[in-house]
C-alpha positions as semicolon CSV with decimal commas, in nm:
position;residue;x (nm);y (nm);z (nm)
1;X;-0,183;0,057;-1,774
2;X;0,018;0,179;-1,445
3;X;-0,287;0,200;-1,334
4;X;-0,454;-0,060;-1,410
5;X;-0,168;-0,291;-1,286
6;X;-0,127;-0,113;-0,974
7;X;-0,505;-0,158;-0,871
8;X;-0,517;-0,544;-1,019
9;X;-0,820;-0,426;-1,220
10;X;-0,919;-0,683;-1,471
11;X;-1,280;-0,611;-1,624
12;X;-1,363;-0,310;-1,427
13;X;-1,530;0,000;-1,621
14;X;-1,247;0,297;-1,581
15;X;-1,375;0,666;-1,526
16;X;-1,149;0,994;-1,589
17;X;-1,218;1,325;-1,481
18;X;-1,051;1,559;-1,742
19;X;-1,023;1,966;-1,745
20;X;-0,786;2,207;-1,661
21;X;-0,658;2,096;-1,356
22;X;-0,792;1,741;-1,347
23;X;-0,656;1,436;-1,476
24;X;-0,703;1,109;-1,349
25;X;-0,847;0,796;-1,371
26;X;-1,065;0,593;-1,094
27;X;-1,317;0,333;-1,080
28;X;-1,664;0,331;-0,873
29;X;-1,757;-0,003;-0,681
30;X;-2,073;-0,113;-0,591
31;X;-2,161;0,145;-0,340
32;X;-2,051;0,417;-0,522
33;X;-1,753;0,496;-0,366
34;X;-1,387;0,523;-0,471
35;X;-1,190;0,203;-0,558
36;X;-1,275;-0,046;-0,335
37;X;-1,281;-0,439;-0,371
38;X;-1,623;-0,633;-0,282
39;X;-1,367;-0,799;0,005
40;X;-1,354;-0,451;0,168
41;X;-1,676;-0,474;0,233
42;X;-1,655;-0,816;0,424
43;X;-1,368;-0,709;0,642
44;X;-1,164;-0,426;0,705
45;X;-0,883;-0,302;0,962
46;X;-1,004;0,052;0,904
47;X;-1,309;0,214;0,750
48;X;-1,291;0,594;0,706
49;X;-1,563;0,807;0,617
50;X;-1,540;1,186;0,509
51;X;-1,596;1,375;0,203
52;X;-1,427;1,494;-0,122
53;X;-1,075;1,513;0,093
54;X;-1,078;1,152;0,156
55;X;-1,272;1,064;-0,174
56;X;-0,901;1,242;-0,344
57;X;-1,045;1,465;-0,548
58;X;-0,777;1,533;-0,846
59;X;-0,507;1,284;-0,736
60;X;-0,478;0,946;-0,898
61;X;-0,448;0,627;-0,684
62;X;-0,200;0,566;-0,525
63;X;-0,113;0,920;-0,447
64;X;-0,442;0,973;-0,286
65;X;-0,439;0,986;0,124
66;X;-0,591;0,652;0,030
67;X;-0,375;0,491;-0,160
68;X;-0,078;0,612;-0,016
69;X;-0,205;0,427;0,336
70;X;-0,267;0,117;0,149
71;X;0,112;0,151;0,038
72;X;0,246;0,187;0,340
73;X;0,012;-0,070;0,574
74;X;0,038;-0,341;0,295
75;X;-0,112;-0,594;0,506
76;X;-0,385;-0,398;0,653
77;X;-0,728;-0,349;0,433
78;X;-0,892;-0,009;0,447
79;X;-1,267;0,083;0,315
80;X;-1,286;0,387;0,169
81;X;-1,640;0,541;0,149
82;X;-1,547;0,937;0,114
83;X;-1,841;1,069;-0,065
84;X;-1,755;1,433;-0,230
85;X;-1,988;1,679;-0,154
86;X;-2,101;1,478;0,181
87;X;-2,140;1,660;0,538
88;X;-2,119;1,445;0,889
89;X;-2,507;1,313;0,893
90;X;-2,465;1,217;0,472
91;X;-2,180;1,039;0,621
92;X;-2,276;0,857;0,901
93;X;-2,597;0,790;0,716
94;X;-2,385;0,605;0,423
95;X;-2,159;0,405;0,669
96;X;-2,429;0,246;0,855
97;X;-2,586;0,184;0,511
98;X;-2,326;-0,007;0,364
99;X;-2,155;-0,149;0,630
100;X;-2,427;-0,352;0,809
101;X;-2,259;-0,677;0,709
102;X;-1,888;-0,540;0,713
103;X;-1,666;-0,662;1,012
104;X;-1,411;-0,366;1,115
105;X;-1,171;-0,292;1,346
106;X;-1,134;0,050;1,326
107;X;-1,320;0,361;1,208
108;X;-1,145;0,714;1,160
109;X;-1,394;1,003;1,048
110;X;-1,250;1,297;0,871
111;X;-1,341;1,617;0,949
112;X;-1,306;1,884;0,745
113;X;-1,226;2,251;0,852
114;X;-1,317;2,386;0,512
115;X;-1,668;2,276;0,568
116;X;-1,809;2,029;0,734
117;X;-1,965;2,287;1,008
118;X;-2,213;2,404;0,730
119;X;-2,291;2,027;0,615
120;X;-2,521;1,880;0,906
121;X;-2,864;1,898;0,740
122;X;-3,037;1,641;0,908
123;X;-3,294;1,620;0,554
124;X;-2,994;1,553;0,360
125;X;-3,000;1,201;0,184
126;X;-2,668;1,024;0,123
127;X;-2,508;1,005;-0,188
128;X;-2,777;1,198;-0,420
129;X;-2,696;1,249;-0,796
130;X;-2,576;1,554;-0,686
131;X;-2,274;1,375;-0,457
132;X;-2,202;1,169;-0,790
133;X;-1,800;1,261;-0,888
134;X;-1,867;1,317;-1,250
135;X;-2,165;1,587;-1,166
136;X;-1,992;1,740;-0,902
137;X;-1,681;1,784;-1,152
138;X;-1,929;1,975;-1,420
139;X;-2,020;2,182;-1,203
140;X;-1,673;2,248;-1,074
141;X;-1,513;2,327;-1,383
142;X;-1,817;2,502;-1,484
143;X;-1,692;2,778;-1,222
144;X;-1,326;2,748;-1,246
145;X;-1,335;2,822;-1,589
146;X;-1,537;3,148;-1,532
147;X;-1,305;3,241;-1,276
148;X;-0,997;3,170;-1,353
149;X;-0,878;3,462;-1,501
150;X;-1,016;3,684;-1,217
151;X;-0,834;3,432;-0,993
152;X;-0,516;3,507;-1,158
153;X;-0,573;3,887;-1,117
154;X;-0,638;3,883;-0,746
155;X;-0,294;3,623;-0,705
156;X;-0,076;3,908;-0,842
157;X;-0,257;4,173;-0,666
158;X;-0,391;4,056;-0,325
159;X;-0,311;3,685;-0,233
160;X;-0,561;3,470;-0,412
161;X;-0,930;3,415;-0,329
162;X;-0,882;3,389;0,050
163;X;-0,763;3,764;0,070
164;X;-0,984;3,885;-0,107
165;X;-1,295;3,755;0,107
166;X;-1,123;3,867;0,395
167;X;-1,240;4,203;0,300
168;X;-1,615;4,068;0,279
169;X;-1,657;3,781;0,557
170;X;-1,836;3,872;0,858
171;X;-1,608;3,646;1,057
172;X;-1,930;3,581;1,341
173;X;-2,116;3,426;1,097
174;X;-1,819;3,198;0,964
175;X;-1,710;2,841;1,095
176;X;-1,989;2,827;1,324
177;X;-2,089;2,462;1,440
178;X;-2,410;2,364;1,491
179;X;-2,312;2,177;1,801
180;X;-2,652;1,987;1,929
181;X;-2,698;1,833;1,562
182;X;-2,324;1,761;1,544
183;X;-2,343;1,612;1,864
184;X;-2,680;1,428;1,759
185;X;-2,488;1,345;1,467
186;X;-2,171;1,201;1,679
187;X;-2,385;1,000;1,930
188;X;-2,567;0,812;1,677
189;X;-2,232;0,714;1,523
190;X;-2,112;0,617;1,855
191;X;-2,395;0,385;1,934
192;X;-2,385;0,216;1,589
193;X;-2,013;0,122;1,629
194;X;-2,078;0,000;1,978
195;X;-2,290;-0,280;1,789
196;X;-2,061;-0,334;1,542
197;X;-1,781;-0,417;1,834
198;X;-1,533;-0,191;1,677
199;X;-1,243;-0,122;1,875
200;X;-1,098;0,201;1,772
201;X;-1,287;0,522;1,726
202;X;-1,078;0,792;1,568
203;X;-1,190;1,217;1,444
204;X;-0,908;1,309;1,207
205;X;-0,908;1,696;1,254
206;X;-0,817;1,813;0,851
207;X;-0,733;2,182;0,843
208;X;-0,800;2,435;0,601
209;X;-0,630;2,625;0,320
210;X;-0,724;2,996;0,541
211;X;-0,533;2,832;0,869
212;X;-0,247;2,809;0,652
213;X;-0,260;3,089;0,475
214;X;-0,283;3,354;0,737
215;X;-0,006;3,241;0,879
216;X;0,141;3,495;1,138
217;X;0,385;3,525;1,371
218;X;0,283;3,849;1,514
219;X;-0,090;3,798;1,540
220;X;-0,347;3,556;1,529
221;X;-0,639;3,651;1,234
222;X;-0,980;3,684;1,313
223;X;-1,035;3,342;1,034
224;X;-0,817;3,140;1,271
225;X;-0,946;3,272;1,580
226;X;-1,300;3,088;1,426
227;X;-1,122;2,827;1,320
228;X;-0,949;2,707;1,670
229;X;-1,285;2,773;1,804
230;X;-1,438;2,551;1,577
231;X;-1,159;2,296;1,665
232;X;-1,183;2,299;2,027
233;X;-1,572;2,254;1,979
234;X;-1,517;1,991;1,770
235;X;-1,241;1,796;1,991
236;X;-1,476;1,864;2,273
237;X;-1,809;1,692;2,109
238;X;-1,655;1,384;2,003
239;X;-1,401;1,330;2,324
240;X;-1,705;1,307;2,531
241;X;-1,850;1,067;2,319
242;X;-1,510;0,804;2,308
243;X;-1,317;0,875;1,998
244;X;-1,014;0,970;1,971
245;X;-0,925;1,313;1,815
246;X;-0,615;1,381;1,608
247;X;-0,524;1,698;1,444
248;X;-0,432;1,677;1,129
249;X;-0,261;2,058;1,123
250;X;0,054;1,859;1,337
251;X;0,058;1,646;1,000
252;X;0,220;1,965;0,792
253;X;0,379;2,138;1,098
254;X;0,681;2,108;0,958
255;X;0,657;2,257;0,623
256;X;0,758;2,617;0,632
257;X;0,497;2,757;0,299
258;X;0,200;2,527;0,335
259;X;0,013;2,700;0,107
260;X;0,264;2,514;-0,128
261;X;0,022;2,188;0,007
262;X;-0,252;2,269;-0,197
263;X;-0,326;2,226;-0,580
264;X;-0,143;2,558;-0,709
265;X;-0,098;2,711;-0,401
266;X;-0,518;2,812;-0,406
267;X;-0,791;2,731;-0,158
268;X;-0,863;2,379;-0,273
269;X;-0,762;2,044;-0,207
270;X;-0,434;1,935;-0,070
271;X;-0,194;1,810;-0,350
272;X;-0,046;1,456;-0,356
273;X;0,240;1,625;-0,076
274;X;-0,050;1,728;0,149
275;X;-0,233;1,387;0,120
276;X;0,142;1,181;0,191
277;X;0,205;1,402;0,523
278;X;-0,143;1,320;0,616
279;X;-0,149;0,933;0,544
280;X;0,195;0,911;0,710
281;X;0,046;1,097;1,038
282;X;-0,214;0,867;1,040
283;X;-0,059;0,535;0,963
284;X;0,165;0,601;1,337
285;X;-0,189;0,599;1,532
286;X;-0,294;0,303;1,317
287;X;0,038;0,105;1,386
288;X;-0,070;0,156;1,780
C-alpha cells in the first residue's frame, strides 16, 4: 500500500522479485523500464541511462538512486531507462530508441566499474528476454543459492569472493577497455544529443565493490591499479567528446568501511546507503 501510495499507482500491474535476499515490489512501463510515467517520456529534466545499478536492483522505490533523486528534486522529472544486464552500446541503442519524441534537458550515463568495460558488443540488441528483470533474477538466485554456503566459508576464512579471486585473476587481462568501440560508442551518443538540443552531458563514474575493498593505506593493489587505469581511460574518452565526468568514488569518500555500502558487505550492488550517497552527489551537479 506504501507503495502503491507513494508511486500514485492506480491500475498498474505490480511485479515482486522474491528470494533470499530480494524483496521488493516495482512496476514495468511501456518501454520496459523501471517505474516511469508515460509523461516522462514527453519531457524530462534528466534522462539517465545505465544498467542494473541504476535499474536498483534489490531496493524498493524510493530508496533506489532513483527514487531517492526524485525525493529530493521534487520539481524536477527524471526518466529512468537502466536496463539490468545492459553494456554502453545496449544503452545508447535503447535511449535513442525510446526517446526520439522525448524533450530533455539533461542526460547523465552511468558507468559502471564492475563491468561495463566487458559490455560493448556492438551485435548486442537492447533489451533481449535475457535483459528482462524477472529472467535475470532466476538466473541470479539460481547461483546464489548454489553458492551461498561456499560464500559463507570463504567470509570467515579469506574475505569473501573478491579475495579469493585475487589468487586466480590475471590482473592484465582484467578491466581492460575496449577504447575505439567505447569511443565509437561515446561519439554516436554525442551526435544524437546534439540533435536532441540537450544541454547537459554528464558520465557518472560508479565504482566497484574491489576499489573498496582493497582498501590500503600502505599500497595500492594490482585490482585498483586496473581500475584507475580504466578510470582515467574512461574520463579521457568521454571529456574529449563534451560530457562532463563525475566520479562517483568522491560520493562514499567519507565512509570509513565501504564495504558496509554493499548488500551484506559482498561484491554486489550498493545497498539503499550506497544508492542515497550517490543520488545526493549527483543532485549538487544537477542543482548547477
Amino acid at each position: 500500500e506504501f507503495y502503491i501510495q507513494e508511486n500514485e499507482l492506480i491500475d498498474q500491474e505490480i511485479k515482486y522479485l522474491n528470494g533470499t535476499d530480494i524483496n521488493f515490489p516495482y512496476f514495468i512501463d511501456k518501454n520496459n523500464c523501471r517505474e516511469n510515467k508515460d509523461e516522462n517520456y514527453i519531457f524530462s529534466d534528466t534522462v539517465l541511462i545505465g544498467d542494473s545499478s541504476l535499474f536498483g536492483w534489490a531496493i524498493a522505490s524510493p530508496y533506489d538512486m532513483v527514487g531517492k533523486l526524485r525525493k529530493m528534486n521534487p520539481n524536477k522529472k527524471f526518466l529512468n531507462l537502466g536496463m539490468p544486464g545492459t553494456g554502453p552500446v545496449n544503452q545508447v541503442s535503447h535511449l535513442k530508441k525510446v526517446t526520439k519524441e522525448t524533450d530533455f534537458e539533461n542526460l547523465v550515463w552511468f558507468f559502471v566499474e564492475a563491468n561495463d568495460y566487458e559490455k560493448t558488443s556492438p551485435d548486442a540488441d537492447c533489451y533481449t528476454a535475457d535483459h528482462n528483470p524477472k529472467t535475470l533474477f532466476n538466473n541470479y538466485q539460481n547461483t546464489y543459492d548454489a553458492l551461498l554456503g561456499l560464500k559463507i566459508f570463504l567470509a570467515e576464512h579469506l574475505r569473501g569472493f573478491a579475495s579469493f579471486a585475487k589468487l586466480f585473476i590475471n590482473y592484465e587481462d582484467k578491466f581492460n577497455l575496449d577504447k575505439k568501440l567505447y569511443e565509437d560508442t561515446v561519439k554516436k551518443l554525442n551526435i544524437y544529443l546534439e540533435t536532441k538540443k540537450v544541454k547537459n552531458k554528464i558520465l557518472y563514474y560508479l565504482p566497484y565493490y574491489n576499489r573498496h575493498a582493497y582498501n590500503s593505506d600502505f599500497f595500492i593493489h594490482p585490482n585498483v591499479k586496473k581500475l584507475n587505469s580504466l578510470k582515467d581511460d574512461v574520463r579521457q574518452i568521454v571529456i574529449k567528446h563534451g560530457f562532463q565526468f563525475i566520479d562517483g568514488d568522491d560520493a562514499v569518500k567519507e565512509i570509513k568501511s565501504k564495504v558496509n555500502l554493499y548488500h551484506y558487505a559482498y561484491p554486489t550492488h550498493y545497498n539503499s546507503k550506497g544508492y542515497g550517497l550517490t543520488a545526493k552527489h549527483l543532485s549538487t551537479y544537477l542543482e548547477k
